[in-house]
N, C-alpha and C positions, 0 to 999 in steps of 0.2 A: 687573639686568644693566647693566651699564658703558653710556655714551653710546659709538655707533659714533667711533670717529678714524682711519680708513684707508679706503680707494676699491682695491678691487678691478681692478688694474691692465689684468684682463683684460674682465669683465663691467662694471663699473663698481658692484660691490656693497658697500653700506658693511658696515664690520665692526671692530669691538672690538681691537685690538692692546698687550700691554701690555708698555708700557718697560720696565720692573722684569723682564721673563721671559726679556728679552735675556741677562741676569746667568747664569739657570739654567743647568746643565749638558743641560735636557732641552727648553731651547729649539730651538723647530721655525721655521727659518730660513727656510722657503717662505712661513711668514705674515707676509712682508715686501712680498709680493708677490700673493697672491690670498687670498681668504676660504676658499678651499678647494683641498683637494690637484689637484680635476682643474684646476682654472684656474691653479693653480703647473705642473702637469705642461704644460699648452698655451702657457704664457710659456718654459718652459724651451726646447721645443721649435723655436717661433718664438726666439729667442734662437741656438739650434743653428743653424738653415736660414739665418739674416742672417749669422752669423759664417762660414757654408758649413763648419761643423763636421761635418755631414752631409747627405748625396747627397738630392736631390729626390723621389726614390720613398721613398725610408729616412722622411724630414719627412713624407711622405704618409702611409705605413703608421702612423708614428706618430699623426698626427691624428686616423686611423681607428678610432685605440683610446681616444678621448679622447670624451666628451659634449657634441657639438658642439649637441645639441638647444636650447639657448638662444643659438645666433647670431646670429641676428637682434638680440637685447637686447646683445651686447659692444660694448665700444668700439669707435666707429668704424672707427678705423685697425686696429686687431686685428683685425675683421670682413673688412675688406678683402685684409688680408695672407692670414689666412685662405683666403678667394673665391679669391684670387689663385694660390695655393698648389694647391689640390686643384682648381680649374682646368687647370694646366698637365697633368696626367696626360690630364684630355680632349682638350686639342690635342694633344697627344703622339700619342697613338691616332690622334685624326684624320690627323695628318700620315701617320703609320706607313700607313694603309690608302690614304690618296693616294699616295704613295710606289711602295706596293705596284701599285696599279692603273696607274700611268705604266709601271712596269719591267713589268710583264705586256704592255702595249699595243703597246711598244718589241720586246719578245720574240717578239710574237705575228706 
C-alpha cells in the first residue's frame, strides 16, 4: 500500500490520496478532504453552518446522522465547533423552559 500523504482534515487520520486520480473521470472529490465519506459528510456540514448555508437545528439534525463516536480523537478546532454546535440546542431548551416558567409566574 502507498505511504499515507494527506491528514484527515476532520479526525486528523493519515491516508493515501492519489494525484494521478484527480485526472479520472470517476475521481471522488470528497478525498480531498477526509479519509472517509462520514468525515467528508461532517466537514461539508460544518462548512454549511459557518457559511449560514443552513438553519442551527437543520446543522444539528444533520450531525445526528453522522458518527460522532470518535470526537474526542478529531481535530481540535472541529471537536470544538462541534461541542459548540449540538450545545446550542441544550441552551435553546433551557432558555425555552426558563422562558416558559417566567411567563407562567407573571400570569399566575
Amino acid at each position: 500500500m502507498p505511504q499515507s500523504n494527506r491528514e484527515c482534515k476532520i479526525c486528523g487520520e493519515p491516508y493515501y490520496y492519489c494525484q494521478s486520480c484527480q485526472k479520472l473521470e470517476s475521481f471522488e472529490s470528497w478525498r480531498l478532504y477526509g479519509h472517509d465519506i462520514n468525515c467528508y459528510k461532517i466537514f461539508m456540514i460544518l462548512r454549511d453552518d459557518f457559511l449560514k448555508n443552513t438553519s442551527r437545528e437543520e446543522t444539528i439534525s444533520l450531525l445526528n446522522n453522522c458518527d460522532l463516536s470518535n470526537l474526542e480523537n478529531f481535530n481540535d478546532n472541529i471537536k470544538t465547533q462541534i461541542k459548540d454546535i449540538l450545545s446550542t440546542k441544550k441552551t435553546n431548551i433551557i432558555n425555552k423552559k426558563n422562558k416558559n416558567k417566567i411567563v407562567n409566574s407573571i400570569n399566575t
